[in-house]
N, C-alpha and C positions, 0 to 999 in steps of 0.2 A: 580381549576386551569384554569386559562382563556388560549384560543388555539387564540396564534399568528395568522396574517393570512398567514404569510410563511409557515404554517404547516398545510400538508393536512388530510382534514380529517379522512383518511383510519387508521391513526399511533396512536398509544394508547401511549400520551402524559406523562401515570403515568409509562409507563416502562422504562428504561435505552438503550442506543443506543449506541454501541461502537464507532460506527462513530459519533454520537454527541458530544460522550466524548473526541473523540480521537478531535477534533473541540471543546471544553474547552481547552483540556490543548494547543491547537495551538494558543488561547487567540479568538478565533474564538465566534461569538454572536446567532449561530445558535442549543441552546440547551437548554435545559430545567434543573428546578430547579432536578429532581430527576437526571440527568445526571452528573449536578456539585454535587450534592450528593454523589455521587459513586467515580467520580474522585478523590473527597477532602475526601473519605473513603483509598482510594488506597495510596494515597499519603500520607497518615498518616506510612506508611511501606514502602514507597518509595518515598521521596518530591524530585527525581530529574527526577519523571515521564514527567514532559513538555522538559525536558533537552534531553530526551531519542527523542520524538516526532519533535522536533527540528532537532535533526540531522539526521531522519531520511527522514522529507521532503530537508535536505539539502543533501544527497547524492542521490535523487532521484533527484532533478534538477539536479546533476553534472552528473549523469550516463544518463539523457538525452540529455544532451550537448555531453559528449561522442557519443553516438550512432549519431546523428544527423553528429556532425564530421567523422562519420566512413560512411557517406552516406546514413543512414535511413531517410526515411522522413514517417512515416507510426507507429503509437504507441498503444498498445488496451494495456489498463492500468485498471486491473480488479481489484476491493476494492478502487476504486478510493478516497467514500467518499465524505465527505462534501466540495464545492472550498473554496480552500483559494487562498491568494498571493501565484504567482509563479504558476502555477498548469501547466501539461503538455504541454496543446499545449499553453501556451505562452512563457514557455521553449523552445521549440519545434521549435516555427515560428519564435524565433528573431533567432534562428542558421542557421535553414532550412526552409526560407517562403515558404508559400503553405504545409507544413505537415501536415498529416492527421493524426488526433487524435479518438478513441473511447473506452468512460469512461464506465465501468459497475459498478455497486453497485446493491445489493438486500436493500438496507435502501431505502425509499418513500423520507426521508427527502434529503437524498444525492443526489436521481435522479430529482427533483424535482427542486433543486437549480443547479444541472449541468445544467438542461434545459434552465435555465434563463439565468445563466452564458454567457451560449451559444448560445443564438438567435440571429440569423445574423452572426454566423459564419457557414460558408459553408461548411468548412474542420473537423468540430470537433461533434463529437452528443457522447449523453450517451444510454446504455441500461441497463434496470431492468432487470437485470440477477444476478446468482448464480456461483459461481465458480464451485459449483460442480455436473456443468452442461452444459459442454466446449460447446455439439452439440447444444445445443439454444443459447450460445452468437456468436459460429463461421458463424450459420443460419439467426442472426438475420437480419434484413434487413438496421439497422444502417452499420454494417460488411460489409456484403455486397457491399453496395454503393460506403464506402470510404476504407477499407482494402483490399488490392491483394495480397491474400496468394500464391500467385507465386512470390512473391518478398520478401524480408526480411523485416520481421516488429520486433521490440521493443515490447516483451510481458512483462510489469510491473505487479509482485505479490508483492506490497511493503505493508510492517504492514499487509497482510493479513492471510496468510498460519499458524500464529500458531492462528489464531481463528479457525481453521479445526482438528477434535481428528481422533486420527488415526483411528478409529473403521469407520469414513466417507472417511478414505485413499485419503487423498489428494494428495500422490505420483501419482495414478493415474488420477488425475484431470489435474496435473499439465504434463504427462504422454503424455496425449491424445490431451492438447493445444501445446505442443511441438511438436505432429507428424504430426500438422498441417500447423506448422510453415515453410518456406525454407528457402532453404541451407543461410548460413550467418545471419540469424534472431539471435537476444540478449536475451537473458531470465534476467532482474531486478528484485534482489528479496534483502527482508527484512526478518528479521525473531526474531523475543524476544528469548533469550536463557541464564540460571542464572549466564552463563558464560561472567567476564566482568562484572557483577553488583557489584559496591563499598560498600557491604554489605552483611551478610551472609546468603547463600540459605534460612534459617527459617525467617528471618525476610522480604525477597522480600517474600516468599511464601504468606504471609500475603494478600500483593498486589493483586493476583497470584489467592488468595481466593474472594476477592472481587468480580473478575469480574466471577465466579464459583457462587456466591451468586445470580447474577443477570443472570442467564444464555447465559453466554456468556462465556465459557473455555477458560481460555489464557493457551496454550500450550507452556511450555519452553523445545524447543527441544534443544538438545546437538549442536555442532560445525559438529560432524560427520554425524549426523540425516538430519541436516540442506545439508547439502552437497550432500545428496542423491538427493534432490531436482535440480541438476546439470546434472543427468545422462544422454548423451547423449552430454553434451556440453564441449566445449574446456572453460576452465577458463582465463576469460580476466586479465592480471594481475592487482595489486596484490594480486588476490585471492579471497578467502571468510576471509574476515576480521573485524574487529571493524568496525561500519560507516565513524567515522573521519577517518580513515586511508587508506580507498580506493580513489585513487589520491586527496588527500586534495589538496586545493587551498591556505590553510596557513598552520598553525605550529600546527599538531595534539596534541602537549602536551598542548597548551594553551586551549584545551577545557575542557569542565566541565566532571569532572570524571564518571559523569553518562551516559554520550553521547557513550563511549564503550560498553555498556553492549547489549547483541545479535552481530548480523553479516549479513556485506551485499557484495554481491558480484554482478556480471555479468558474464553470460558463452554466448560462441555462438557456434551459430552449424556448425555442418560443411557441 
């Protein structure tokens, strides 16, 4: 397999990359043949997986528009992932110019292409960080520079947290990035759950298996599991809900029936 020159050499090209995959199904050019392998395996048990991926960077722009309208200008958007169209701070700066953005991913390929993305922008940088590893992204010196955790920042965990098994407790992860946060800061989060999927739990499980094959667990947590993830914040409404339906901008029924399946909300602190 010949190695693109977008792709640095550290990253072993024959393994699969959720973030690359999850960049196939966004129609995104930055992945490799074993990646669309995997995707076009999963989608054999779930073909409305881009549909699902879809709405999810579509209520992550709208809940940044939110928060920018509620007076944030400041966003650390962790599992950020590979850019695509739309990505935070250009959500961000056409609501709130001058807002500070900082992207973290542990994928080489995702941080790699944020760096590009973002050269010559003053207000935005990425760090090669882990989530489950709050005190090296809150220390890092990206953080640092452009985030003031004495003000309210927009903390996005969107499509990440059910790549995290509980036995790595990411309640805590997410736990100790929230005590960092102040008063008024947004917690954005996403989350895959087999609630809402147009098909029966055995046949997404399939999916479900796929990326379990490739070592990367997709965790379908429940509605209620997902909600723990809240603890501490006031629920923006309305609620923890399907993606389309948290302030849609059109007519939730006309979307594709797969676009429900998991749940995304906002909470803020108090």
């Amino acid at each position: 397999m010949e190695r693109p020159a977008w792709a640095p050499r550290s990253i072993d090209i024959s393994v699969p990359s959720v973030s690359r995959i999850y960049d196939f199904y966004l129609g995104g050019s930055h992945n490799f043949e074993v990646d669309r392998e995997a995707a076009r395996r999963a989608m054999e048990f779930m073909p409305g997986l881009p549909k699902i991926m879809q709405a999810n960077r579509a209520f992550m722009r709208r809940a940044v528009r939110f928060a920018a309208g509620e007076g944030i200008d400041q966003f650390l958007d962790i599992g950020s992932g590979i850019p695509t169209f739309g990505n935070v701070h250009e959500v961000a700066g056409r609501s709130r110019p001058g807002a500070r953005v900082v992207y973290v991913d542990h994928d080489p390929v995702a941080v790699a292409h944020s760096e590009a993305v973002l050269a010559g922008h003053d207000d935005a940088d990425v760090v090669a960080g882990d989530l489950l590893k709050p005190r090296e992204i809150l220390a890092s010196p990206q953080v640092e520079r452009l985030i003031d955790l004495n003000r309210p920042v927009a903390l996005l965990l969107v499509a990440i947290l059910h790549f995290v098994e509980d036995e790595d407790d990411p309640y805590a992860a997410v736990a100790e990035l929230s005590d960092a946060l102040a008063p008024g800061s947004l917690l954005v989060l996403t989350h895959a759950s087999y609630e809402g999927i147009p098909l029966p739990a055995e046949r997404a499980g399939g999916a479900v298996d796929v990326y379990k094959d490739i070592r990367n667990p997709l965790i379908m947590r429940s509605r209620e599991d997902i909600a723990r993830f809240f603890k501490g914040y006031d629920m923006v409404e309305p609620g923890l809900v399907p993606m389309p339906r948290w302030r849609p901008e059109g007519e939730p029924e006309e979307e594709d029936p797969y676009a429900f399946s998991g749940f995304a909300g906002v909470g803020r602190t108090a």
